[in-house]
C-alpha positions as a Markdown table, in Angstrom:
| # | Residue | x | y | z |
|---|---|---|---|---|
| 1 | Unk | -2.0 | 3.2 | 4.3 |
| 2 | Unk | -3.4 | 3.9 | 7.8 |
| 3 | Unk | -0.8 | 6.6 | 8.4 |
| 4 | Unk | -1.2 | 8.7 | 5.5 |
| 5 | Unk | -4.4 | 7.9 | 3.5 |
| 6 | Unk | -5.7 | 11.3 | 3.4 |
| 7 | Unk | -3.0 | 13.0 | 2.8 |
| 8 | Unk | -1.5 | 11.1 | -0.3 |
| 9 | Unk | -2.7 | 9.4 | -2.9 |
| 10 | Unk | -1.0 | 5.4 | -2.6 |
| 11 | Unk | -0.1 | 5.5 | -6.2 |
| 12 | Unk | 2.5 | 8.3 | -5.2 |
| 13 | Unk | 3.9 | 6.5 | -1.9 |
| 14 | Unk | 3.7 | 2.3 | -3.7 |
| 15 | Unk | 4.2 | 0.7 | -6.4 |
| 16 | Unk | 1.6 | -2.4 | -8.1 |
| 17 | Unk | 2.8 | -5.9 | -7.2 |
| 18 | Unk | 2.4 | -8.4 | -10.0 |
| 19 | Unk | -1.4 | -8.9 | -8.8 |
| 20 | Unk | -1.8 | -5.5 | -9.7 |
| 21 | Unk | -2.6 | -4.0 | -6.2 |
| 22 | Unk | -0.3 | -1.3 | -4.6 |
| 23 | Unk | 2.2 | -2.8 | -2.1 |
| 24 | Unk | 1.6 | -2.1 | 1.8 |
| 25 | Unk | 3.9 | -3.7 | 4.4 |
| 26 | Unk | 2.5 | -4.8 | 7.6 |
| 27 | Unk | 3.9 | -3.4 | 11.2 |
| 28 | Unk | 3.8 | -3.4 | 14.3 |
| 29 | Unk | 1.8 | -0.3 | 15.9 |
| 30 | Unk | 3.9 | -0.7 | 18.9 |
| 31 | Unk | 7.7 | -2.4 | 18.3 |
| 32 | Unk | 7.6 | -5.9 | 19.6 |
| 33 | Unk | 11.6 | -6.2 | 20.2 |
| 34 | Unk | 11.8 | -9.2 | 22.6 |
| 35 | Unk | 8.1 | -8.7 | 23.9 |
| 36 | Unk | 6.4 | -11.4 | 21.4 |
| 37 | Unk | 3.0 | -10.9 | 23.3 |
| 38 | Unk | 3.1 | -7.8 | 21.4 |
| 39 | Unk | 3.2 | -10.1 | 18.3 |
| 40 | Unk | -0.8 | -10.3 | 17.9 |
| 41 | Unk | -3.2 | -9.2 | 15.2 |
| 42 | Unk | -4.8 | -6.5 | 17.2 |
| 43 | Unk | -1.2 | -5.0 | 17.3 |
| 44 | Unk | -0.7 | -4.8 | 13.8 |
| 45 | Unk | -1.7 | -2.1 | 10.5 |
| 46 | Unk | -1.2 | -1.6 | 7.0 |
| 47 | Unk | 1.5 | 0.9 | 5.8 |
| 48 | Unk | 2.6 | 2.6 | 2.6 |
| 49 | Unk | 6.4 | 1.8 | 2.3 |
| 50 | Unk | 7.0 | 5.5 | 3.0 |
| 51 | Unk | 5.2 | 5.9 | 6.6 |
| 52 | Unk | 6.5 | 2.0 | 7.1 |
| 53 | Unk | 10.2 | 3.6 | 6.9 |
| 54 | Unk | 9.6 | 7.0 | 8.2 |
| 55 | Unk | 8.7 | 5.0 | 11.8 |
| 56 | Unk | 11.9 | 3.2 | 12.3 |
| 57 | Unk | 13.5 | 4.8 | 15.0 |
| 58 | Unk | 15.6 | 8.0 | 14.3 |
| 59 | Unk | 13.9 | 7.7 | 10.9 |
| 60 | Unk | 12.1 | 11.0 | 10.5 |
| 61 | Unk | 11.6 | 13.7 | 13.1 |
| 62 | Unk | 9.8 | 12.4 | 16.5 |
| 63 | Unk | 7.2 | 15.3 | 15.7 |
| 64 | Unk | 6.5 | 13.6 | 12.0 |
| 65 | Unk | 6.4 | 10.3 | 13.9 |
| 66 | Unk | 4.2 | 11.3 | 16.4 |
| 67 | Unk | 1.6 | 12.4 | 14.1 |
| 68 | Unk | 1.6 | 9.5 | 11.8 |
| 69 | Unk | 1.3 | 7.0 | 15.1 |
| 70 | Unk | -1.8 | 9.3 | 16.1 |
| 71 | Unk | -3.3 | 8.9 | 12.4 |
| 72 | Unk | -3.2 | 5.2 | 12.4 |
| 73 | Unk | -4.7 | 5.4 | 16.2 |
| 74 | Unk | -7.4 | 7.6 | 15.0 |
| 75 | Unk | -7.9 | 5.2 | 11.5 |
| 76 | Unk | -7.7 | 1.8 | 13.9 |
| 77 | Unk | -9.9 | 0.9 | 16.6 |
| 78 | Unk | -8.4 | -2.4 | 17.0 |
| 79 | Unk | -5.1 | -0.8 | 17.6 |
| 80 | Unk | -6.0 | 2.0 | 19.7 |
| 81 | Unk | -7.7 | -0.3 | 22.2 |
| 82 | Unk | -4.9 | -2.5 | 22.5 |
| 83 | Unk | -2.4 | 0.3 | 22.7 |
| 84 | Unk | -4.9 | 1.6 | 25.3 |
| 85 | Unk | -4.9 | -1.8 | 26.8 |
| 86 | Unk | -0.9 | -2.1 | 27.3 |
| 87 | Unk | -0.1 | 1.6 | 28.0 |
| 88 | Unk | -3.1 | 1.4 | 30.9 |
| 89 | Unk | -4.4 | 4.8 | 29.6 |
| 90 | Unk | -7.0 | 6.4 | 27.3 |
| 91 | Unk | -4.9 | 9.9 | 26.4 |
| 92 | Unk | -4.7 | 9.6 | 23.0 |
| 93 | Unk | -1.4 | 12.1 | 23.4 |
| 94 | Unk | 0.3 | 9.5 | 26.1 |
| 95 | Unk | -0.5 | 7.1 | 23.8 |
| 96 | Unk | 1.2 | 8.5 | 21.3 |
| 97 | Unk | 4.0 | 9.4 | 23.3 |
| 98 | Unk | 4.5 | 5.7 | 24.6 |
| 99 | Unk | 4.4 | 4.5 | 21.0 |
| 100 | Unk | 6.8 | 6.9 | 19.2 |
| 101 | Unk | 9.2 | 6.3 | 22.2 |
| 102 | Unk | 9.2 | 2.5 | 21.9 |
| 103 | Unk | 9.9 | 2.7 | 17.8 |
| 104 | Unk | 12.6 | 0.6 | 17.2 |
């Protein structure tokens, strides 16, 4: 999981699939909704089912949010530069901010 991979061990936060690897859902570093352009590989990351929860919107407190959105930034170069890319900045912390505030 991008969002927490130091922090916890996957085996805690998945399960094993019938292949025998642990289960990770894919979403969107920042929420599509109607926006589809926003629907590109560059704009997508790995999650543990627990961080892939904990970002829906209202989920989990915008502070917990905030900091697991900055993890995947700091684990993701292909996502930060395209959040850098459609936010027109390169403050990580407005980054951040623009992200958690788009969750849907």
């Amino acid at each position: 999981c991008a969002a927490c991979k130091d922090i916890y061990d996957i085996k805690d936060r998945s399960f094993l699939t019938r292949f025998n690897r642990y289960y990770t859902e894919i979403h969107h570093c920042i929420s599509v909704g109607k926006d589809k352009e926003l629907d590109v590989l560059e704009n997508l990351v790995k999650l543990c089912p627990a961080c892939h929860r904990a970002l829906g919107k209202g989920s989990s407190s915008a502070e917990y949010q905030k900091e697991l959105i900055k993890r995947i930034l700091n684990s993701n170069q292909q996502n930060l530069e395209f959040a850098k890319i459609i936010f027109a900045s390169d403050n990580i912390n407005i980054l951040v901010d623009k992200i958690q505030e788009n969750l849907k």
